[in-house]
C-alpha positions in Angstrom: 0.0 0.0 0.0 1.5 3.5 -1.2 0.4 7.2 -0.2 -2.0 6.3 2.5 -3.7 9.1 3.5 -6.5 10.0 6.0 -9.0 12.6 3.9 -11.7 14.1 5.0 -15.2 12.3 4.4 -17.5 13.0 2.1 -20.1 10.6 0.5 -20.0 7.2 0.2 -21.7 4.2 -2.2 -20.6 1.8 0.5 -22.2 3.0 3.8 -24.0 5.9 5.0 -23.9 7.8 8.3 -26.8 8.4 10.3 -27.9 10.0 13.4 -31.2 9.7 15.6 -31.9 11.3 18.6 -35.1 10.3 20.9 -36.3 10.8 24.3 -35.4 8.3 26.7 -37.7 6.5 29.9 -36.0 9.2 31.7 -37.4 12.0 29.5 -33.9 13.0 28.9 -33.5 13.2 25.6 -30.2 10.6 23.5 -28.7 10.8 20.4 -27.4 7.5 18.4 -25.0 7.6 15.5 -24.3 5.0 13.4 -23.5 3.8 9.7 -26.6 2.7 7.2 -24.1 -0.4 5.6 -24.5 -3.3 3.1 -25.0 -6.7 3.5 -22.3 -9.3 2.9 -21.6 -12.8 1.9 -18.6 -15.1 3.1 -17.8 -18.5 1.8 -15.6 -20.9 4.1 -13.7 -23.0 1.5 -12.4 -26.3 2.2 -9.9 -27.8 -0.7 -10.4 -31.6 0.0 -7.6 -33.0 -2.5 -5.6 -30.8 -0.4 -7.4 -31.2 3.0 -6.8 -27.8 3.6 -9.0 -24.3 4.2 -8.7 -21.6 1.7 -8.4 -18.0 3.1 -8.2 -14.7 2.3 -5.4 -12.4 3.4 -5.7 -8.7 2.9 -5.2 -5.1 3.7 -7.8 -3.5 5.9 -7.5 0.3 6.2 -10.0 0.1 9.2 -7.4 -2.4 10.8 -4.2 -1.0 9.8 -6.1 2.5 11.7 -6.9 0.7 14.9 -3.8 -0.8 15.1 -2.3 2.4 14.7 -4.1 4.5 17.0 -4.0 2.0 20.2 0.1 1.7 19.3 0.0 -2.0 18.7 2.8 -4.2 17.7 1.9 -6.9 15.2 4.1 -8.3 12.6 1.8 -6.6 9.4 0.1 -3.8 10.2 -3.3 -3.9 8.7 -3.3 -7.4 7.6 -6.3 -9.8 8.6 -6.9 -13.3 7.9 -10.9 -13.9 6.5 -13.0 -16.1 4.8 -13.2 -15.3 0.9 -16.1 -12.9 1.0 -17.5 -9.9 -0.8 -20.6 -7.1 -0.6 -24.4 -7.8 -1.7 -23.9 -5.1 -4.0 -25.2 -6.4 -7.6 -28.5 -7.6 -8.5 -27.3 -10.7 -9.0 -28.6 -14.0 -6.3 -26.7 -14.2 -2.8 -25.2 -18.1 -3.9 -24.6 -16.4 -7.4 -22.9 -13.2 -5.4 -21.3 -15.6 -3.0 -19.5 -17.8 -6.3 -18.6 -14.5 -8.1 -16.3 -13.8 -4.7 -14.6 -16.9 -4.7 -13.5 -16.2 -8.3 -12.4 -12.9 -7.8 -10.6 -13.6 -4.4 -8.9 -17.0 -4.8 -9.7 -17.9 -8.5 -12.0 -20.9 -7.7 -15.3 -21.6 -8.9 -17.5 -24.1 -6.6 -19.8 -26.2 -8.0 -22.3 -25.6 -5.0 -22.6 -23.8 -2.2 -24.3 -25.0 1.1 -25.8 -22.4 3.8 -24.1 -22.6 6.8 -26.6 -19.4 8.3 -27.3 -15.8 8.1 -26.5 -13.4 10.9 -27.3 -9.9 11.8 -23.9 -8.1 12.6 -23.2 -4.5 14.2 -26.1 -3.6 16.4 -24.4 -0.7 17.8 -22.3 0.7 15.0 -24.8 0.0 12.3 -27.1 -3.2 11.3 -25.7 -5.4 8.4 -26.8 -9.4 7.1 -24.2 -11.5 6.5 -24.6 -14.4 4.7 -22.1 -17.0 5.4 -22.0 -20.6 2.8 -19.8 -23.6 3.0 -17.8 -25.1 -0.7 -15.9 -27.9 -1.0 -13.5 -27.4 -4.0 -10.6 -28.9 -5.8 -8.5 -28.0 -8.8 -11.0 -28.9 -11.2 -12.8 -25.9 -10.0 -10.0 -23.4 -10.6 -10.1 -20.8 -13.1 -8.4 -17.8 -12.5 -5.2 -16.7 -10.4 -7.9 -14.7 -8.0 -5.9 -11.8 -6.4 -9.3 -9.6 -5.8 -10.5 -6.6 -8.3 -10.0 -3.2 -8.2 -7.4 -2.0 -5.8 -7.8 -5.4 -3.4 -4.3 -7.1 -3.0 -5.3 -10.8 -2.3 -3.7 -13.7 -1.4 -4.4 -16.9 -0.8 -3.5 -18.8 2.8 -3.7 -22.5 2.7 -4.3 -24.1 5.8 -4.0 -27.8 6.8 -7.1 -29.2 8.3 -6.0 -30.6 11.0 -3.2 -27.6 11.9 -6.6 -25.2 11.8 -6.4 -24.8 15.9 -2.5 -24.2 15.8 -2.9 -21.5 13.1 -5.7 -19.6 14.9 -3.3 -19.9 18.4 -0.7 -18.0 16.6 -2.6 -15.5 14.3 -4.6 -13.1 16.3 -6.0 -11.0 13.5 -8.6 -13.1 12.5 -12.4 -12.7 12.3 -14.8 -14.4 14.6 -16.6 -16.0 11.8 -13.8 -18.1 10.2 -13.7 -19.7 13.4 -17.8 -20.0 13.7 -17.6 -21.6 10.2 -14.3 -24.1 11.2 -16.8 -25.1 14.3 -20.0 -26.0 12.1 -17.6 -27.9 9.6 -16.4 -29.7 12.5 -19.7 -30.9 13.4 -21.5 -31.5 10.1 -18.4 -32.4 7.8 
C-alpha cells in the first residue's frame, strides 16, 4: 500500500452515516450515531484434494487505523486473515454473489454452495446481514489466479485441516466468523 492518507469524508456508495436522537424512559433526551451499511456474503472454503481451508489475506484500512491509533505491535500492520467474502452489491442472487467472490478472491469456482446461516452483525455501529455458505473445492474448479478486483491485493492462505487450531493460536487478527464456520464444519463435515 502506497500514499496512504486520512482525507476528510465525504459521501460514500458503500455505507452511510446516520444519526437519531429520541427521548429516553428518563425523558432526557439521546442521540445515536451509526452507519446505514450493506449486506455481505462469506464463503468458508475447504480444498479436499488438499485437505486444507482456503483463506483470504488482505489489507484493511480500518485495521491497519486501529492498530495504529492503540500503538500495537503486530508483525503486518493492517493485515487480517478472512474467509473469501464480498458485498451484496449487484443484483445478481446471494449463492450467485457468493461464487462471483470466490472467483475474484482466490480464483476458484464451486460447483455448490451450502448455507451454513445468516446473521445480523453491528447492532451498535450500524445493522448489516451477512450471509455465510460452506464449498468444498478442488483443482477442477480453478479458473483464474484470483488476487481480488479493483485496488484489493489478495492472497491466498492455505491451511492444513487438522493444523486449523494451531494457526488460529498464533494469528490473532482473525475474524470471529472463520472460526464459527471451522466449528460447524467440525460438526456437520
Amino acid at each position: 500500500m502506497k500514499n496512504l492518507q486520512e482525507k476528510q469524508f465525504g459521501s460514500s456508495k458503500y455505507i452511510k452515516p446516520k444519526r437519531y436522537t429520541y427521548i429516553g424512559k428518563d425523558d432526557k433526551q439521546y442521540t445515536w450515531d451509526f452507519i446505514e451499511a450493506m449486506d455481505s456474503v462469506s464463503i468458508f472454503l475447504y480444498h479436499h484434494q488438499k485437505d486444507a481451508f482456503v483463506f483470504v489475506k488482505q489489507f484493511r484500512i480500518p485495521l491497519w487505523d486501529y492498530q495504529k491509533r492503540n500503538h500495537l505491535q503486530v508483525d503486518e500492520m493492517g493485515f487480517s486473515i478472512e474467509l473469501c467474502s464480498g458485498l451484496v452489491d449487484k443484483h445478481l442472487s446471494i449463492e450467485d454473489i457468493a461464487k462471483e467472490e470466490c472467483i475474484e478472491e482466490l480464483g476458484y469456482a464451486p460447483k455448490t454452495l451450502e448455507k451454513i446461516g445468516e446473521f445480523y452483525t453491528g447492532f451498535g455501529s450500524g445493522v448489516s446481514r451477512q450471509f455465510l455458505f460452506y464449498a468444498s473445492i478442488d483443482e477442477n474448479d480453478k479458473i483464474n489466479s484470483g488476487g481480488g478486483i479493483d485496488g484489493e491485493e489478495i492472497q491466498a492462505v492455505w491451511i492444513k485441516r487438522n493444523k486449523f487450531e494451531q494457526f488460529c493460536e498464533k494469528n490473532p487478527i482473525r475474524t470471529p466468523l472463520l472460526e464459527y464456520a471451522y466449528l460447524w464444519f467440525k460438526g456437520k463435515k
